[in-house]
ROFIVO-307378 format. One record per residue: residue in one letter; y, z, x of N, C-alpha, C in turn. Coordinates in steps of 0.1 Angstrom, whole numbers, plus 5000, padded with zeros to 4 digits. Each point is the difference from the previous one (the first is absolute). Example, Ala and Ser with C-alpha at 12.3 -4.5 7.8 and 13.67 -1.06 7.14 Angstrom:
BEGIN
R  residuo   nc2   nc3   nc1  cac2  cac3  cac1   cc2   cc3   cc1
R        A  4943  5078  5132  5012  5000  4991  5012  5000  5009
R        S  5011  4993  4996  5011  5000  5009  5011  5008  4992
***
This chain:
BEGIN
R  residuo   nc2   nc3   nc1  cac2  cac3  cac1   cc2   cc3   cc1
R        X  7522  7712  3271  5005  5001  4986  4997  4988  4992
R        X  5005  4988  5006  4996  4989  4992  4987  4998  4999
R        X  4987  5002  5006  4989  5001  4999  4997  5012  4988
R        X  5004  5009  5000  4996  5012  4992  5006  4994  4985
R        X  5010  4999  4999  5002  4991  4992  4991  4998  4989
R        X  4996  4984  5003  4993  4995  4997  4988  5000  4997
R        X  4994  5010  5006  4985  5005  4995  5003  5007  4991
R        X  5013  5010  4997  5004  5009  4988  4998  4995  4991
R        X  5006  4988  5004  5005  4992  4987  4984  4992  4993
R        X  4993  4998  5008  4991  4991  4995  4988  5012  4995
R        X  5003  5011  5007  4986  5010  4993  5011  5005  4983
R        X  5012  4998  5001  5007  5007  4989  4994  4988  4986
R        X  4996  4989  5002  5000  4996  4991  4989  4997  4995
R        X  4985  5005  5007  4988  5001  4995  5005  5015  4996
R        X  5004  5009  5002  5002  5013  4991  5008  4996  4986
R        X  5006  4992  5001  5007  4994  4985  4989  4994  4992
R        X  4992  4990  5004  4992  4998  4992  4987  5012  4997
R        X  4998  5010  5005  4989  5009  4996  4988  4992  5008
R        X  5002  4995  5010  4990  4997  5011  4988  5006  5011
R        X  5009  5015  4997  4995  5007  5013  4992  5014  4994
R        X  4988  4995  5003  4989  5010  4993  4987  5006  5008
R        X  5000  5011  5006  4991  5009  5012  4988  4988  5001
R        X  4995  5001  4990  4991  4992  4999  4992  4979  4995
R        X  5020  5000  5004  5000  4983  5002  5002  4995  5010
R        X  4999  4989  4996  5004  4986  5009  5016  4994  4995
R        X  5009  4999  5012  5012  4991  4997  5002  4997  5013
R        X  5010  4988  4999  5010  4995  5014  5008  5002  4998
R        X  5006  5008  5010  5010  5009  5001  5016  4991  5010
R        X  4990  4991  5005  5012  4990  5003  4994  4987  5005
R        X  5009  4988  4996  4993  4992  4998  5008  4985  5009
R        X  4999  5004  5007  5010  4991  5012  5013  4996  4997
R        X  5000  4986  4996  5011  4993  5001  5009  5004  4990
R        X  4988  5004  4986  5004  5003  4984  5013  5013  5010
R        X  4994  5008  5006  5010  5020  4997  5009  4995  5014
R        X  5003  4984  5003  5005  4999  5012  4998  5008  5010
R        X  4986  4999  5006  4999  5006  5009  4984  4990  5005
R        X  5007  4988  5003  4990  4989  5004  4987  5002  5015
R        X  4990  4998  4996  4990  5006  5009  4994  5014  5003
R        X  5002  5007  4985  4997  5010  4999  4994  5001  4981
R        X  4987  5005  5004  4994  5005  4987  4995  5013  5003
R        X  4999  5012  4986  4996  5007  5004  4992  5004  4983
R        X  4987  5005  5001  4998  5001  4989  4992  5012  4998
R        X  4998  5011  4986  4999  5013  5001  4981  4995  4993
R        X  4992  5010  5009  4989  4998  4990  4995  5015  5001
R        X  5000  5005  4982  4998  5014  5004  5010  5011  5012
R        X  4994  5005  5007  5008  5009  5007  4997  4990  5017
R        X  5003  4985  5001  4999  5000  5008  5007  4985  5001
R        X  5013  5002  5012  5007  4989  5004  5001  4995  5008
R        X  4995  4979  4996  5003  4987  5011  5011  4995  5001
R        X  5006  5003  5016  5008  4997  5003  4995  4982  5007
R        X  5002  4991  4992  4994  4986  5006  5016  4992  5008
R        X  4996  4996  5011  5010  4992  5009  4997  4984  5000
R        X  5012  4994  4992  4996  4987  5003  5013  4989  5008
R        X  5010  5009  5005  5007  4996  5011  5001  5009  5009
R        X  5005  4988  5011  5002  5007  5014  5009  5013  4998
R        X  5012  4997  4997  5014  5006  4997  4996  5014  4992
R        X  4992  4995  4993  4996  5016  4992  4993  5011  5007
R        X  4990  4989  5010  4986  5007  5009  5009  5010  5009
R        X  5010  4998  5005  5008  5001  5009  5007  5017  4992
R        X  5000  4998  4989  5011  5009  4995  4988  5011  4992
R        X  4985  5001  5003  4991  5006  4989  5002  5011  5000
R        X  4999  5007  5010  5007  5016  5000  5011  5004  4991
R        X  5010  4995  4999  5013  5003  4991  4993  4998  4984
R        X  4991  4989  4999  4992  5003  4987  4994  5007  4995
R        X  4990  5002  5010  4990  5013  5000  5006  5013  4999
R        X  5004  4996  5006  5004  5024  5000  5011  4996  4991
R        X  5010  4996  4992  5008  4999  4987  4991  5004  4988
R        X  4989  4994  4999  4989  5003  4989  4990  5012  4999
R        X  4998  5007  5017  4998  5011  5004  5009  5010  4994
R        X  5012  4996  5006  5011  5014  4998  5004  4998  4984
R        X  5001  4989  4994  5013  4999  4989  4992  4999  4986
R        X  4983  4993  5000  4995  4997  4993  4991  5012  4991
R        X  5004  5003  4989  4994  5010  4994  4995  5003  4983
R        X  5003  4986  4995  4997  4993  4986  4985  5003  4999
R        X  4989  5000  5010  4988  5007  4998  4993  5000  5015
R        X  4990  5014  4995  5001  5004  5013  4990  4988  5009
R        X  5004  5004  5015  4995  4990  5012  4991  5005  5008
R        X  4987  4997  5002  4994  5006  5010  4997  4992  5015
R        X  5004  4985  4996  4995  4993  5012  5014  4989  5000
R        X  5007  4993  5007  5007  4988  5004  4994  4991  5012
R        X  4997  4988  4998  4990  4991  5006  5012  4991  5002
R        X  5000  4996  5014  5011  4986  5003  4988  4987  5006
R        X  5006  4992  4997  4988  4990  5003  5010  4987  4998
R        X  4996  4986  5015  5007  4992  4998  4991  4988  4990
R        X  5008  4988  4994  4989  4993  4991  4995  4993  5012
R        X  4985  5000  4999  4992  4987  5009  5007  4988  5001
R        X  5000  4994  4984  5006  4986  4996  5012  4995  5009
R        X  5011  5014  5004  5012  4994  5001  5000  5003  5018
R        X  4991  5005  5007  5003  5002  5014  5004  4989  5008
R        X  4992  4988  4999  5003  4989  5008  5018  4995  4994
R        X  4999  4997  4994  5012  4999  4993  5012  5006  5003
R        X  4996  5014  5003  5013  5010  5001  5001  5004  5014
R        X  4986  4995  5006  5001  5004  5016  4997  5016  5003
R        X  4995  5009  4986  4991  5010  5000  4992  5004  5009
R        X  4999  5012  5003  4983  5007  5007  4996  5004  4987
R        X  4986  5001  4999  4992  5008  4992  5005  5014  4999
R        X  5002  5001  4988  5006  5020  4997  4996  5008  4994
R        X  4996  5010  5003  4995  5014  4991  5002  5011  5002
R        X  5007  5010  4989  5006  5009  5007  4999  5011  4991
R        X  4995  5009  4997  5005  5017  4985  5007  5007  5008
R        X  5011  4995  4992  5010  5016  5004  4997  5011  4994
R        X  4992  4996  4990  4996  5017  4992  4988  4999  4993
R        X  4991  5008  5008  4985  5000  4991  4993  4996  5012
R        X  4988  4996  4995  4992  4993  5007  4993  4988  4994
R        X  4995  4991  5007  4994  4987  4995  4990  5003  4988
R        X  4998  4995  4989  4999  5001  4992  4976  4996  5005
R        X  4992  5011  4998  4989  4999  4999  4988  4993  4989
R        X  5009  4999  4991  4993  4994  4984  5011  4993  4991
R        X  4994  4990  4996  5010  4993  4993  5010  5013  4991
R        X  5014  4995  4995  5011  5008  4993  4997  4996  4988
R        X  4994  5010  4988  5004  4998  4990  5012  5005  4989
R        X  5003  4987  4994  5013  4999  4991  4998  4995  4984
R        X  5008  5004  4987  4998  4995  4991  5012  4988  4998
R        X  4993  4991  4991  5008  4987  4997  5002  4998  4981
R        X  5005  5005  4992  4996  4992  4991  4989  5013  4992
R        X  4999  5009  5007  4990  5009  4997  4982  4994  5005
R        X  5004  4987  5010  4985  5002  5006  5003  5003  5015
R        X  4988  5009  5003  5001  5002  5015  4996  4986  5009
R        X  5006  5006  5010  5001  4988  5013  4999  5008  5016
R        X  4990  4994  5005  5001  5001  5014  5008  4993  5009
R        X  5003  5001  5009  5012  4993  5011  4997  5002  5018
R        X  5000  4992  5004  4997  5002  5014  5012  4995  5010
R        X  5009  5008  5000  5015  4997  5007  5002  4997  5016
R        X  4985  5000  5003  4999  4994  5017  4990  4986  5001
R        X  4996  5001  4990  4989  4986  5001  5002  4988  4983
R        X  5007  5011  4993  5002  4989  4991  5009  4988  5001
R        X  4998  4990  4989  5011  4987  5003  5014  5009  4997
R        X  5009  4996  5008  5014  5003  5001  5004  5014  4997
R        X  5001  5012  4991  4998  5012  5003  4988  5007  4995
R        X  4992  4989  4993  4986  5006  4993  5000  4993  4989
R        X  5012  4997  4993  4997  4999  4987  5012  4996  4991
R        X  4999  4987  4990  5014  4993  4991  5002  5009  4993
R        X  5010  5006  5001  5008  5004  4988  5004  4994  4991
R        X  5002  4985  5005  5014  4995  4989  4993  4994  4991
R        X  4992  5004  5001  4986  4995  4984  5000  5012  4988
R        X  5009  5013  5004  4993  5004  4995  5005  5002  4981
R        X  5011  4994  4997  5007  5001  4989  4991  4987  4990
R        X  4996  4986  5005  4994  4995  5000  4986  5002  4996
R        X  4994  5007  5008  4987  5005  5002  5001  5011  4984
R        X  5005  5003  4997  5004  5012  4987  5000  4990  4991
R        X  5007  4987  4997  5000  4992  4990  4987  4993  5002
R        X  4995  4997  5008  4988  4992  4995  4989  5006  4997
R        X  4998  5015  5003  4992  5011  4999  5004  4999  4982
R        X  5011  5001  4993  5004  5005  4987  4991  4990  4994
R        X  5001  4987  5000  4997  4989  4993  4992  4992  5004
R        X  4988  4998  5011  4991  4998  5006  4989  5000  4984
R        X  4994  4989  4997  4986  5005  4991  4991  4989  5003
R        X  4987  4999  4996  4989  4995  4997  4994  4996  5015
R        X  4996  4990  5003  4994  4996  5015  5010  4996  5011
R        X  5005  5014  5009  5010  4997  5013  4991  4994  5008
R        X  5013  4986  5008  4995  4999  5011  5015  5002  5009
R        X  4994  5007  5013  5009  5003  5010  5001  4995  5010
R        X  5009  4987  5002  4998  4997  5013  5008  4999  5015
R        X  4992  5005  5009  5012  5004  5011  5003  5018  5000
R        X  4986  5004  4996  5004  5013  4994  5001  5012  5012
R        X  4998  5001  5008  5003  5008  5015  4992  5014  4997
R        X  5010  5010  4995  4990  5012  5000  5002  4999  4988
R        X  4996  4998  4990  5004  4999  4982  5008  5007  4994
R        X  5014  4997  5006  5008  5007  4987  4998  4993  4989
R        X  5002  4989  4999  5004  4994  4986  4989  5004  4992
R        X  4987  5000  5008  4986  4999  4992  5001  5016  4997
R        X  5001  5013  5003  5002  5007  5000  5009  5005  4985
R        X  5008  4996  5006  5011  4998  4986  4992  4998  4988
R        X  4996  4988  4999  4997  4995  4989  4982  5010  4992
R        X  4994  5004  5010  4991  5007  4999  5000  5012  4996
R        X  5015  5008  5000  5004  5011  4995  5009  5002  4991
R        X  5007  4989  4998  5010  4998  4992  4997  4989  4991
R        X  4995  4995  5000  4999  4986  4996  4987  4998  4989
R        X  4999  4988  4990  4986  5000  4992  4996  4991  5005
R        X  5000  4997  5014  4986  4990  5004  4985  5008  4996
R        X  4993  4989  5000  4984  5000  4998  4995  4995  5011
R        X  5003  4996  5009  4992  4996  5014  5015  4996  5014
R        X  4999  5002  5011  5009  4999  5004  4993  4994  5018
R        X  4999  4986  4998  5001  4995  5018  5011  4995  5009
R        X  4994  5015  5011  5012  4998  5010  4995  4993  5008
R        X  5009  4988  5007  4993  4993  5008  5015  5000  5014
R        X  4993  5000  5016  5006  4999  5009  4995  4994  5014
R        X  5006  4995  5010  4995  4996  5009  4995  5007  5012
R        X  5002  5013  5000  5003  5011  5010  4991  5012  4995
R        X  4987  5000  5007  4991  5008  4997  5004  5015  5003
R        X  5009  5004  5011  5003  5012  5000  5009  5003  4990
R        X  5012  4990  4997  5007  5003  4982  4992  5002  4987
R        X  4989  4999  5003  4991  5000  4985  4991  5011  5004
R        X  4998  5006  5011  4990  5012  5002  5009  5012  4995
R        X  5015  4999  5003  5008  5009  5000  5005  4999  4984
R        X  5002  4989  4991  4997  4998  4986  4989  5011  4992
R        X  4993  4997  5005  4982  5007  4998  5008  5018  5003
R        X  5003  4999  5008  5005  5013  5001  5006  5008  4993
R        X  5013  4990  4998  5003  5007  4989  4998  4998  4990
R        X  4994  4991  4989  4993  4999  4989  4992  5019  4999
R        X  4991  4998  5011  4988  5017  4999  5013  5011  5001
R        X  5013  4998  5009  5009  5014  4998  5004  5005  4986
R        X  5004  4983  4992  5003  5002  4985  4990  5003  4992
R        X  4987  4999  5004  4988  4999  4991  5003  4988  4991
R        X  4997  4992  5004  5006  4984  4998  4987  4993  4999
R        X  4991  4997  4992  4989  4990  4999  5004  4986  4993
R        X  4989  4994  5002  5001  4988  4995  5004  4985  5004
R        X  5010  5000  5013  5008  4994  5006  4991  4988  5009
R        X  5000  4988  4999  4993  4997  5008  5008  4995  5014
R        X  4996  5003  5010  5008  4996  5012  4989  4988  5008
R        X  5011  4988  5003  4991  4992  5001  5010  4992  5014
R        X  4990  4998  5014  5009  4993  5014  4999  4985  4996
R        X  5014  4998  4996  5002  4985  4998  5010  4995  5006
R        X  5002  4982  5003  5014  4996  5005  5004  5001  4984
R        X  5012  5001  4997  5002  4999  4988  5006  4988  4994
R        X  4997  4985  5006  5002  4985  4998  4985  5000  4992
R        X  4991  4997  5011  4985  4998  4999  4996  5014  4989
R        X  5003  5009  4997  4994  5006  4991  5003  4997  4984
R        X  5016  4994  5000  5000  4999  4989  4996  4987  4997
R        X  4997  4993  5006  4995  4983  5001  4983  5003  4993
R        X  4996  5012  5009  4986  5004  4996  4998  5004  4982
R        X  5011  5006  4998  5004  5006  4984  5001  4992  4995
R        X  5007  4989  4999  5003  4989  4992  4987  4988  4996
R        X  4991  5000  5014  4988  4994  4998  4989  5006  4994
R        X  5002  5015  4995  4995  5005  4994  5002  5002  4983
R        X  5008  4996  5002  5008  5004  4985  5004  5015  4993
R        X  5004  5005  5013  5004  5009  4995  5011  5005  4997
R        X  5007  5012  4988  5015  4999  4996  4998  5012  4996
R        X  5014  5005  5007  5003  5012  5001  5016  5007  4987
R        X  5000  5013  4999  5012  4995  4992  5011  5009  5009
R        X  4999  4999  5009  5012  5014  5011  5001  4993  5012
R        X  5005  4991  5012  5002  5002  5008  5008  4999  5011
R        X  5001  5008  5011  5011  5002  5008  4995  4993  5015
R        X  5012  4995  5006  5004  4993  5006  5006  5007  5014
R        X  4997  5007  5007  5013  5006  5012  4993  4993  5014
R        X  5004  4986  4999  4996  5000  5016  5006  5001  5012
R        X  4996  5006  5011  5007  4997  5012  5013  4990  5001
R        X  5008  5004  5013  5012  4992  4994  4998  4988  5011
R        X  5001  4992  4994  4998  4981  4998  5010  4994  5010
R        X  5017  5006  5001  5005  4997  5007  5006  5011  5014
R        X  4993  4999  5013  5005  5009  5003  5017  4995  5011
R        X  4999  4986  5001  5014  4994  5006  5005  4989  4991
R        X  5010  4999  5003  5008  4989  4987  4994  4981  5001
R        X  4996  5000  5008  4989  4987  4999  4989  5000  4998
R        X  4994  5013  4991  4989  4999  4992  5001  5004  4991
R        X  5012  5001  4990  5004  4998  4987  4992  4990  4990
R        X  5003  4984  5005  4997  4987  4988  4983  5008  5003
R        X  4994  5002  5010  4986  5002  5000  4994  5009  4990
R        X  5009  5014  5003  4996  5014  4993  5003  4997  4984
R        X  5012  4991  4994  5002  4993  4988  4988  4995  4997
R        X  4994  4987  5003  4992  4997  4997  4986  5009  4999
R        X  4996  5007  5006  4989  5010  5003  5000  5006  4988
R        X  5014  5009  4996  5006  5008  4987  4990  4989  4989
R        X  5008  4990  5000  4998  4991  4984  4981  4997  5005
R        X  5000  4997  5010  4982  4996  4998  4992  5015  4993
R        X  5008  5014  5003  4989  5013  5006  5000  5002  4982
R        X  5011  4996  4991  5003  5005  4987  4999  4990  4990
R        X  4996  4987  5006  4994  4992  4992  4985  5000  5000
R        X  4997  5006  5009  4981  5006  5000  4999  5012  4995
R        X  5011  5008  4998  4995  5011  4992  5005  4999  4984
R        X  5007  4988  4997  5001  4999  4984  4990  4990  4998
R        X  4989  4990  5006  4989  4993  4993  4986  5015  5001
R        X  5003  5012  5001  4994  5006  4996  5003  5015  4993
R        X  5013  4993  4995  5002  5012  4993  5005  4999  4981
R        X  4994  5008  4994  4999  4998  4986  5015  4994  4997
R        X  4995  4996  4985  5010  4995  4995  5007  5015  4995
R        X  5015  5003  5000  5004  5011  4996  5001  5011  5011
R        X  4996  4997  5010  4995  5010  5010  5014  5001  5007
R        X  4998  5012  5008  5014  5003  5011  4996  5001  5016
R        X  5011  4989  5005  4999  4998  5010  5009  5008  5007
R        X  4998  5013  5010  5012  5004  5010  4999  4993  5011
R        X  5011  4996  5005  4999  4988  5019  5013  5003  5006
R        X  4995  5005  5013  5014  5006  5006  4997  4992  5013
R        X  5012  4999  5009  5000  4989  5011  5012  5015  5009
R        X  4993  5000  5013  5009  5012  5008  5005  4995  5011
R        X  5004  4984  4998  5004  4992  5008  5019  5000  5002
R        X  5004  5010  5009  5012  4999  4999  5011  4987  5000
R        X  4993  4989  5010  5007  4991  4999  4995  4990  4984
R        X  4996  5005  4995  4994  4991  4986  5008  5006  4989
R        X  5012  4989  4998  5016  5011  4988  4989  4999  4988
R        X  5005  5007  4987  4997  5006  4986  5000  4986  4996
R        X  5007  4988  4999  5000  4994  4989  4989  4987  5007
R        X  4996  4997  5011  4994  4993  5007  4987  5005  5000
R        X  4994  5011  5002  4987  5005  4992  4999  5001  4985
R        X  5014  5002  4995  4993  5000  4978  4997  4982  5001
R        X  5009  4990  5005  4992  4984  5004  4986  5000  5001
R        X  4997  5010  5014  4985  4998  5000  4994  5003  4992
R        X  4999  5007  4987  4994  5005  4995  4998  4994  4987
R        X  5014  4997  4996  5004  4991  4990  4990  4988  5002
R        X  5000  4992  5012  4995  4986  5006  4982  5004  4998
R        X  4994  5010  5007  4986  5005  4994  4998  4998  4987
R        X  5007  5008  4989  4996  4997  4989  4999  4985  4996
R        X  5011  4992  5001  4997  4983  4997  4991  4998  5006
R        X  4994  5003  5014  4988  4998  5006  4987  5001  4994
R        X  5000  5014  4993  4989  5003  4994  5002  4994  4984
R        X  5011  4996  4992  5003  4997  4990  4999  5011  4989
R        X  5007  5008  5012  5003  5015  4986  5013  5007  5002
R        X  5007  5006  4985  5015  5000  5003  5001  5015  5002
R        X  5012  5005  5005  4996  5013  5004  5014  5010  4994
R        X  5000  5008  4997  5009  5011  4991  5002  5009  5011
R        X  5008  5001  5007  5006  5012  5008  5007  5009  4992
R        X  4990  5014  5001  5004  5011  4995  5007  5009  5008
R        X  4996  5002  5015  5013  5009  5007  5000  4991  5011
R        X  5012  4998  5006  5004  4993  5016  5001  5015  5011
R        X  4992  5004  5004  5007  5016  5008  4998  4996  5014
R        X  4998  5007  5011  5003  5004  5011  4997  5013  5004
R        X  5001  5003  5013  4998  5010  5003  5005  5011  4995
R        X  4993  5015  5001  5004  5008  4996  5012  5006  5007
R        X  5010  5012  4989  5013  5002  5005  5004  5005  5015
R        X  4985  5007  5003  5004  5002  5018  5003  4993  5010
R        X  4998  4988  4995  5001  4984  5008  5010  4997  4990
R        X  5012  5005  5003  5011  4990  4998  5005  4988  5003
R        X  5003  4993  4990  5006  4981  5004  5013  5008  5006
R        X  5007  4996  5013  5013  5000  5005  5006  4989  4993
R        X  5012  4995  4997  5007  4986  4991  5001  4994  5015
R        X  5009  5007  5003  5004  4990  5017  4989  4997  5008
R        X  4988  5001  4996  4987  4997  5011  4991  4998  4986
R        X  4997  4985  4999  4994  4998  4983  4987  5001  5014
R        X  4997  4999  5006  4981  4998  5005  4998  5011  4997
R        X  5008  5014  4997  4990  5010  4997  4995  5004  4985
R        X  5002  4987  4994  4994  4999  4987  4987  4992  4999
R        X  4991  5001  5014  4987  4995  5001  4992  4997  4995
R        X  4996  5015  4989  4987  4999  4989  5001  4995  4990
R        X  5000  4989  4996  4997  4996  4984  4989  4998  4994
R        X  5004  5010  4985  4984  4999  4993  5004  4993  4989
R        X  4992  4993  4993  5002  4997  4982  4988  5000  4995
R        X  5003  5008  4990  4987  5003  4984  5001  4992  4994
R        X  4989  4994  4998  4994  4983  4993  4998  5001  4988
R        X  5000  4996  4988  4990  4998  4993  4996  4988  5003
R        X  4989  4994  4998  4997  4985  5001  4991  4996  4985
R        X  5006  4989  4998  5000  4995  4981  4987  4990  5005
***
């Protein structure tokens, strides 16, 4: 009962927000946020990851699984996928897990809409259940106001670029990433949306923009989402500095006037210690910067108050003068 609970409670309030749509994507629980630490579970389309990232939870996945089988009916289900996270096995002292209580393994990537662009998802081989959600309220604002020459950097499978290409008045739009299978799968979906134009380009994204800048080139759009910088609490001062180096190379190439979005998914890196880095970039590059929205993840990923680390994502909209 106290388990049933809890998932009630946490699927009741993506139905409060108008979250839960046959044909979306949401997280339907979000660990520590729905108090129910070591457990994520997220809806894509008609098909649900059950992700394990504690022992305590691994132990208890059945009482998860069949709760969402039997109780779950906000839209319909054809498949439930339990799967432990790779990242956290040593850690948690895990076996490797995989399990459908209902359906079968999924044969072709899951397609979902986001935002009104389609999205593929691969819930057994993708990073963590396939695919960020917590971009995606984010990904809608920079898509709205996105114009003239985007650059994307750190762009994985292109939402942002995506966004901005369908929503957005860009005139040219480079995505650039270090992970050739994230940019084949970009390519992908650009042709699902019927998406031209985009250039996708395998770069580190230090050395590329170093490359930009010795070119002289200036952009007037770009985004920032890199990998997260800190993954233990003594690589904080490091992932700090990395922040202020990665966004003071993307404002010595970016127009005057232009908007900068830069998000850091560094849990242990608090809100006001990344707006520093960012703040400290601009003096670096010697340009001042107008923060138009401070946000965060979207509302499925709830901040808990009593557990501030689950206020991980921070993004801010630049203008840079």
């Amino acid at each position: 009962d106290f388990w049933h609970h809890r998932l009630a409670r946490a699927v009741a309030l993506r139905q409060q927000l108008n979250l839960l749509q046959p044909d979306g994507a949401c997280r339907l629980v979000f660990s520590e946020a729905d108090q129910l630490s070591g457990l994520i579970v997220d809806q894509y389309a008609d098909t649900l990851v059950l992700s394990l990232t504690a022992r305590a939870m691994f132990q208890r996945w059945q009482v998860f699984a069949e709760w969402f089988r039997d109780h779950f009916q906000a839209v319909p289900v054809r498949r439930i996928l339990v799967r432990t996270d790779a990242n956290m096995l040593r850690q948690e002292n895990m076996p490797e897990f995989q399990e459908v209580l209902v359906g079968e393994l999924p044969t072709a990537p899951i397609e979902f809409l986001e935002n009104g662009i389609r999205f593929h998802v691969d819930p057994v081989g993708g990073q963590k259940t396939g695919f960020y959600l917590d971009q995606r309220n984010n990904r809608a604002t920079l898509g709205r106001l996105a114009t003239g020459q985007m650059l994307d950097i750190c762009c994985y499978t292109g939402g942002f670029s995506l966004a901005a290409a369908k929503m957005g008045r860009t005139t040219s739009i480079m995505a650039v990433d270090s992970s050739l299978s994230a940019l084949e799968q970009a390519e992908r979906h650009a042709t699902l949306n019927q998406v031209t134009g985009i250039d996708f380009v395998k770069a580190d994204c230090f050395d590329f923009l170093a490359h930009l800048k010795s070119e002289g080139r200036k952009f007037d759009t770009i985004v920032l989402d890199p990998p997260k910088f800190a993954g233990r609490q003594h690589d904080v001062t490091h992932a700090l500095q990395a922040y202020t180096r990665l966004n003071r190379m993307a404002l010595e190439v970016l127009a005057p006037g232009g908007l900068l979005m830069t998000c850091s998914c560094s849990g242990r890196v608090l809100s006001e210690d990344f707006f520093q880095a960012v703040m400290l970039a601009g003096r670096k590059a010697g340009r001042d910067l107008q923060v138009l929205e401070h946000g965060g993840a979207s509302p499925d990923h709830p901040v808990l108050m009593s557990c501030p680390e689950t206020q991980y994502l921070k993004c801010l909209l630049c203008r840079a003068l």
